[in-house]
C-alpha positions as CSV (number, residue, x, y, z in Angstrom):
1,X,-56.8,-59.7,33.6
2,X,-58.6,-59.0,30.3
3,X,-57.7,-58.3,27.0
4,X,-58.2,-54.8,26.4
5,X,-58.6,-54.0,30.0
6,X,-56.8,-50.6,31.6
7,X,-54.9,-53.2,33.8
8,X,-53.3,-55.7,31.6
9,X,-52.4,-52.6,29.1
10,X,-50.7,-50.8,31.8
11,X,-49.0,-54.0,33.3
12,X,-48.0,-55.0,29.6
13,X,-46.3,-51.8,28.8
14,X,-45.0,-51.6,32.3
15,X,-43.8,-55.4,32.1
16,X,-42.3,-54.7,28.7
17,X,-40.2,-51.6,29.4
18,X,-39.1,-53.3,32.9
19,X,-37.6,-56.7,30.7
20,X,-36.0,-54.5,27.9
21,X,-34.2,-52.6,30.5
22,X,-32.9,-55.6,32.3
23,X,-32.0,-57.3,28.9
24,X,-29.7,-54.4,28.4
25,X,-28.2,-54.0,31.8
26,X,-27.6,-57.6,31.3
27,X,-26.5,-57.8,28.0
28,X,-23.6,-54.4,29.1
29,X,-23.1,-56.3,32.4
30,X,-21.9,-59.2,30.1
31,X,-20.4,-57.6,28.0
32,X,-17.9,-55.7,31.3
33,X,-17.3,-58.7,33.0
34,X,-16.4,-60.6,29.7
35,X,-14.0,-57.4,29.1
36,X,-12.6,-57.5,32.5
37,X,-12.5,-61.2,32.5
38,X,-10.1,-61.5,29.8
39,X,-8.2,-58.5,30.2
40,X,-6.9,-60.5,33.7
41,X,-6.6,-63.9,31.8
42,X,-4.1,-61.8,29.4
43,X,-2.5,-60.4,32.1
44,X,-2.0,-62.9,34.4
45,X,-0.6,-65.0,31.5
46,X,2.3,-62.1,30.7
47,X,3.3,-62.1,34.1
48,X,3.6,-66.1,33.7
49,X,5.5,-65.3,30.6
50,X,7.6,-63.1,31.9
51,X,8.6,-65.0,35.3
52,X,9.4,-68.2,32.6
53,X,11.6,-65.9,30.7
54,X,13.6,-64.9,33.0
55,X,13.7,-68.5,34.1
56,X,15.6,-69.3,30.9
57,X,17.1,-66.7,30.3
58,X,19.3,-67.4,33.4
59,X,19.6,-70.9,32.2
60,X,20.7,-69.8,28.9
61,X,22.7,-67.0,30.5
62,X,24.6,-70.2,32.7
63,X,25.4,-71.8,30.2
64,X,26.9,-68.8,28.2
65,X,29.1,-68.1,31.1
66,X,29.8,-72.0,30.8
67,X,31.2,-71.3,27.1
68,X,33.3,-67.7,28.1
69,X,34.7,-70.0,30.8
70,X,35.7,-73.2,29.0
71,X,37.2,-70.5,26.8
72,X,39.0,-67.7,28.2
73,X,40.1,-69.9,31.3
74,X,41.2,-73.1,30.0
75,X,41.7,-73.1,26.1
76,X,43.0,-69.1,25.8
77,X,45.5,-70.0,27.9
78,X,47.0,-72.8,27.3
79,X,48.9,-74.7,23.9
80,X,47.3,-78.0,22.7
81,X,50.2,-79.7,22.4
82,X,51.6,-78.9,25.4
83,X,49.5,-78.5,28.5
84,X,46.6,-81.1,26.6
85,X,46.2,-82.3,30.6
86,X,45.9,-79.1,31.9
87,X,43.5,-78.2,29.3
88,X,41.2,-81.7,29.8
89,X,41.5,-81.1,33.2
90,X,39.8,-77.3,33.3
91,X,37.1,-78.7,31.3
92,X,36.7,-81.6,33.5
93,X,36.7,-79.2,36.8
94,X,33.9,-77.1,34.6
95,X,31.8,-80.0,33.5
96,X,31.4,-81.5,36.8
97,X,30.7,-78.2,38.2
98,X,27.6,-78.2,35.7
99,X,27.1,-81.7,35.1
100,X,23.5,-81.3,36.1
101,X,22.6,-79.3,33.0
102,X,25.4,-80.2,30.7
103,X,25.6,-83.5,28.3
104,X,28.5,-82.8,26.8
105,X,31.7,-80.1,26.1
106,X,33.4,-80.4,22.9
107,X,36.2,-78.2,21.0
108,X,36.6,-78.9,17.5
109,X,39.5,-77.6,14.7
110,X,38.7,-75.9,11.8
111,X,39.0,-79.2,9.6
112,X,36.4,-80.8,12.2
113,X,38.3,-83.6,14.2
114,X,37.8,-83.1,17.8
115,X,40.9,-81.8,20.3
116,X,39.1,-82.5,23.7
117,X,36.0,-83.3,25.0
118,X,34.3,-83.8,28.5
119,X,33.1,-86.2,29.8
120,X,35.9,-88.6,28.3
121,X,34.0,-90.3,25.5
122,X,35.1,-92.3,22.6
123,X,33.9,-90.3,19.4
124,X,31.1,-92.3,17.4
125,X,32.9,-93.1,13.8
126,X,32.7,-90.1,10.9
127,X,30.0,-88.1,12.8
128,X,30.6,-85.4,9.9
129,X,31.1,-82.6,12.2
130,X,31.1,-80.0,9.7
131,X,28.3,-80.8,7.8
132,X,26.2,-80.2,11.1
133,X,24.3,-76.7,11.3
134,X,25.8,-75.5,14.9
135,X,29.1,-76.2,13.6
136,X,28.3,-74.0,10.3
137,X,26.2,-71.5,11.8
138,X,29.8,-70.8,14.4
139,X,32.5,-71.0,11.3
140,X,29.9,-68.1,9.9
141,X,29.7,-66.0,12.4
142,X,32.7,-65.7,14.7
143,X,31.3,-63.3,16.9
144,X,28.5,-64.6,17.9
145,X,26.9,-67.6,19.8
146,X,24.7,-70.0,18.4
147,X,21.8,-72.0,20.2
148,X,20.5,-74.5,17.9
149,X,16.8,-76.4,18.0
150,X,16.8,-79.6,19.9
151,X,18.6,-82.0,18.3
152,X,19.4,-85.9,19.4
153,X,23.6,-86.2,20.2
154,X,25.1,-88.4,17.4
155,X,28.6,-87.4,18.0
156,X,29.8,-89.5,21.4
157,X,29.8,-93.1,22.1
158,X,29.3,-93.4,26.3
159,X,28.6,-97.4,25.8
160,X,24.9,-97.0,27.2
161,X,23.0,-97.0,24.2
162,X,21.0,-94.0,25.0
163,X,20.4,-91.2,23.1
164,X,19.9,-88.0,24.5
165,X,18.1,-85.0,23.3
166,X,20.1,-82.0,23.7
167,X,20.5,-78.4,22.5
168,X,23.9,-76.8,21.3
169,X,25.7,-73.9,22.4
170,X,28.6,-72.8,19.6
171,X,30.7,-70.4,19.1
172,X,34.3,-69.9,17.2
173,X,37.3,-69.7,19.0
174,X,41.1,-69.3,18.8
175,X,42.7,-72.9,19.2
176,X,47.0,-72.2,19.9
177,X,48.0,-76.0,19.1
178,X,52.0,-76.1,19.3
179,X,52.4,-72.3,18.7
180,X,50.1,-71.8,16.0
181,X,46.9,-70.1,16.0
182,X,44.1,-71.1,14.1
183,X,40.6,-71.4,14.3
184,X,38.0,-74.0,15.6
185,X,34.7,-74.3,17.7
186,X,33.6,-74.8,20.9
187,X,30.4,-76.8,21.2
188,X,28.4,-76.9,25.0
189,X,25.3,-79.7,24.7
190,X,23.1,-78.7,27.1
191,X,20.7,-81.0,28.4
192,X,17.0,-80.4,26.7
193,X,15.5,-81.9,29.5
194,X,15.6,-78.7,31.5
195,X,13.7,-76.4,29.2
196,X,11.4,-79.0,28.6
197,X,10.8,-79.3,32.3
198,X,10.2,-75.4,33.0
199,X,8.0,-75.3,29.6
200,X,6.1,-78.4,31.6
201,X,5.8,-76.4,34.4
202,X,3.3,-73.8,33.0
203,X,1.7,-75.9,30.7
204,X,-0.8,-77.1,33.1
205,X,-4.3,-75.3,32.0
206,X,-6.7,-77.8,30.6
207,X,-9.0,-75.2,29.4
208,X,-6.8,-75.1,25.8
209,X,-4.3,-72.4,26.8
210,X,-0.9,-73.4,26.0
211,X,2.7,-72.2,25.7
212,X,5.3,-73.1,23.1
213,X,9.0,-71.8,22.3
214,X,10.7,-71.5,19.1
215,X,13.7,-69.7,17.6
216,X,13.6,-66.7,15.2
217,X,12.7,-68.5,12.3
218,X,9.9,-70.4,13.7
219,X,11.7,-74.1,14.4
220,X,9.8,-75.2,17.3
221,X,12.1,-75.5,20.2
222,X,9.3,-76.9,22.8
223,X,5.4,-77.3,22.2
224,X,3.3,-79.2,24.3
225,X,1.9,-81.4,21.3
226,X,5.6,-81.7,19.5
227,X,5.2,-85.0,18.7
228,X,1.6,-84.9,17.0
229,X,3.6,-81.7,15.2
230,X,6.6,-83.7,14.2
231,X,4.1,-86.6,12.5
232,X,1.8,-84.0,10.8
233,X,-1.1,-84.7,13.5
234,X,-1.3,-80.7,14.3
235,X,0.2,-77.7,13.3
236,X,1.6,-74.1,14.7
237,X,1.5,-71.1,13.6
238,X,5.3,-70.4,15.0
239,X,6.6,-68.7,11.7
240,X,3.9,-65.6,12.2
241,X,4.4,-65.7,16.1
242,X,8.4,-65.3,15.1
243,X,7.9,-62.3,13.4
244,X,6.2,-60.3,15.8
245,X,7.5,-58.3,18.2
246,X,6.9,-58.5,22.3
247,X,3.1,-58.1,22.4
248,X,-0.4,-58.8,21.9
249,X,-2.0,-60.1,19.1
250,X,-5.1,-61.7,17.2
251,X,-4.9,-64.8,15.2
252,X,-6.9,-67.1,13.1
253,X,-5.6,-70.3,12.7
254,X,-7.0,-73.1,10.9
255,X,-10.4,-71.5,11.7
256,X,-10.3,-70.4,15.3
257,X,-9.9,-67.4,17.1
258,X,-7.5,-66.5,19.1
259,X,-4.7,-64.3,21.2
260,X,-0.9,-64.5,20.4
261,X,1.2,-63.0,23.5
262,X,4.9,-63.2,22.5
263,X,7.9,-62.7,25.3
264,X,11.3,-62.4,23.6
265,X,14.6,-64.6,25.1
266,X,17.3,-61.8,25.1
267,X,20.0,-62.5,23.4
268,X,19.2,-65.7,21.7
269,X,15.9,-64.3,19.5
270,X,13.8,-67.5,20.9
271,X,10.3,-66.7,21.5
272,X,7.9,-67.6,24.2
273,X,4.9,-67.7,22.7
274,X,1.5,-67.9,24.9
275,X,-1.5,-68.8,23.0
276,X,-5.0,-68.6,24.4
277,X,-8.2,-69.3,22.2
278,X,-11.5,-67.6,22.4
279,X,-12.7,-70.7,23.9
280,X,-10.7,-70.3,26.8
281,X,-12.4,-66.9,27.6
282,X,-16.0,-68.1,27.5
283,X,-14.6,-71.3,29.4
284,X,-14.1,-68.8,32.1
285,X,-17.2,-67.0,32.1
286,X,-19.8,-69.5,32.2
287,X,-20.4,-69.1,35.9
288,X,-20.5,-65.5,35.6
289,X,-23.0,-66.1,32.1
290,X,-25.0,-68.2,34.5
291,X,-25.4,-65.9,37.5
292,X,-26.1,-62.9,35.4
293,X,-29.1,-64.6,33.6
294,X,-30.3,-65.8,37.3
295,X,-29.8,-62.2,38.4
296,X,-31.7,-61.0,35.7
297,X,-34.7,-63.9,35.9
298,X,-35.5,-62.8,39.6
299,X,-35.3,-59.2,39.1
300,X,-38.1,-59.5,36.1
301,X,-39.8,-61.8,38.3
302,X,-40.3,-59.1,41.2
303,X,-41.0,-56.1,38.4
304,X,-43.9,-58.4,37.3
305,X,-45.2,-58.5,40.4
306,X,-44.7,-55.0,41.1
307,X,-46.2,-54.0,37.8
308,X,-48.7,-56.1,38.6
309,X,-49.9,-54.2,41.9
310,X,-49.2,-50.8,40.4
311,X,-51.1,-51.2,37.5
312,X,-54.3,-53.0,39.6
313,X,-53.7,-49.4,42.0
314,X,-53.7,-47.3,39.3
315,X,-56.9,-49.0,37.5
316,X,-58.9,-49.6,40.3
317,X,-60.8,-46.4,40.8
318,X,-61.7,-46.5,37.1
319,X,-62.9,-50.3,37.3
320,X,-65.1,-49.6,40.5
321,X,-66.6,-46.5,38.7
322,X,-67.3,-48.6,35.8
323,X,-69.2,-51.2,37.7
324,X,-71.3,-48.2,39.1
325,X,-72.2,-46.9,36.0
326,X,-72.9,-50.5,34.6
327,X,-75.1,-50.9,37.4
328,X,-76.9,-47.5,36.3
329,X,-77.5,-48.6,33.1
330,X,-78.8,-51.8,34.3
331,X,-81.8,-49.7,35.9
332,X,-80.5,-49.8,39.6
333,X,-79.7,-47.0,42.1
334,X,-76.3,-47.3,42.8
335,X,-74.4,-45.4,45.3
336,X,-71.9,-44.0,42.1
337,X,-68.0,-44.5,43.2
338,X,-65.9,-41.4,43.7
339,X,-62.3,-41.8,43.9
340,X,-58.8,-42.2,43.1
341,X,-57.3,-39.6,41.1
342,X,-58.7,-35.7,40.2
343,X,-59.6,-36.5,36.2
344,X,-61.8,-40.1,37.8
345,X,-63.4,-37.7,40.6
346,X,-64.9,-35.6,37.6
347,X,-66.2,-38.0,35.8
């Protein structure tokens, strides 16, 4: 092959127009698995979501049906002063019943000094009981219950020296205490350890995809780097994720890109919160990235060759006819080569 030659133009041209094709297909090809790709990571990760929030929402739901119980079956129905027994006994038959995700049930009055609590504990000296936001949050609203971020117990003594992270269930309730009515509040610790355990379980991805929960205003409730949180290390963008609805969404956050899937808790207003970055996506599709550009570097390694042996086909009746008319000029008697196509004949 020659500069200038019939051949090498028509195997450049061809060669040309066979790569720019390829470079698109690959390029769209790319650009449909990518699309694909990350339309199944976002799916797969609400249906995570989903299974995980029904997962707590039937813990939560437990230990609502914990709090109607201690309630409407023990401390509705029975007068402080006297059936006190009866009433530590019901709450005793409940707790043990639940001890496995239970740390603690307490009922308070409405000055704060407790009136019963399970498992028998001595009370830890001026805990300040209504200073504390669960016990606040239940005097405000009466008709509502109140989950509160996780929290370390200071009100209960047990003699271990352990402190246990828990997070409170409270609610206002009618207290009869020697025939009068009055109000107080019942307070259920649940035990953190089991939302932190089914958070755990789907935080396994190493490929920076991540879930965290927090309540309505954005308080982290779990996050897998809560500690670095708590000490300034990292932040979250929880107070944006609260005020979305159940979806989909784009963020930028501290510079990088990424999508926001929030799963409401019924009842409760927590949110799950599943966060994958952009990074994650292209994580994934680096062995696809890899076989398309192999795909596409043996397919424009067989058009060159084929360009290569249609463009010496096409050329060669006019090269051989050139060589007999250089060998005309040269003063010899050449048998003059006719062939190939009609317009080469004529000539």
């Amino acid at each position: 092959m020659k500069p200038k030659e019939i051949q090498t133009t028509i195997m450049l041209a061809s060669s040309v127009v066979s790569i720019s094709i390829m470079l698109i297909l690959g390029v769209v090809l790319y650009l449909r698995f990518s699309n694909s790709a990350r339309a199944e990571t976002i799916n797969s990760t609400q249906k995570l979501m989903e299974q995980t929030g029904e997962n707590l929402e039937e813990y939560l739901m437990s230990m609502r049906q914990i709090s109607d119980a201690v309630y409407y079956n023990v401390v509705k129905e029975n007068d402080f002063e006297k059936n006190k027994q009866d009433i530590q006994s019901g709450m005793n038959l409940l707790y043990e019943a639940n001890k496995e995700k239970l740390r603690s049930i307490a009922i308070y009055n409405n000055y704060g000094s407790l009136m019963a609590a399970e498992p028998v504990a001595s009370q830890k000296e001026d805990p300040d009981v209504t200073s504390q936001d669960w016990y606040q949050k239940a005097m405000e609203e009466m008709e509502n219950m109140h989950f509160s971020t996780p929290h370390i117990q200071n009100l209960f003594d047990d003699g271990t020296q352990h402190y246990y992270w828990v997070t409170s269930l409270s609610r206002m309730i009618e207290i009869t205490d020697s025939g009068v009515s009055n109000w107080g509040v019942l307070l259920v610790d649940m035990d953190y350890a089991d939302i932190s355990r089914m958070m755990n379980q789907i935080n396994t991805l190493n490929n920076g995809e991540y879930y965290y929960l927090c309540d309505s205003n954005g308080e982290i409730i779990y996050h897998p780097r809560q500690i670095q949180i708590s000490n300034g290390l990292s932040g979250e963008n929880s107070s944006l994720a609260a005020s979305h609805k159940d979806g989909v969404y784009e963020d930028d956050f501290k510079g990088e890109r990424r999508k926001v899937i929030v799963n409401t808790i019924s009842y409760t207003g927590w949110k799950l919160v599943g966060v994958i970055p952009y990074s994650a996506f292209i994580h994934g599709m680096i062995d696809v990235r890899y076989f398309i550009i192999l795909l596409m570097l043996l397919t424009v390694m067989v058009l060159v060759a084929l360009n290569r042996v249609v463009s010496a086909r096409i050329s060669s009746p006019i090269l051989k006819l050139n060589a007999s008319v250089l060998e005309y000029e040269a003063g010899e008697k050449p048998e003059v080569y006719i062939g190939g196509a009609e317009e080469i004949r004529y000539l």
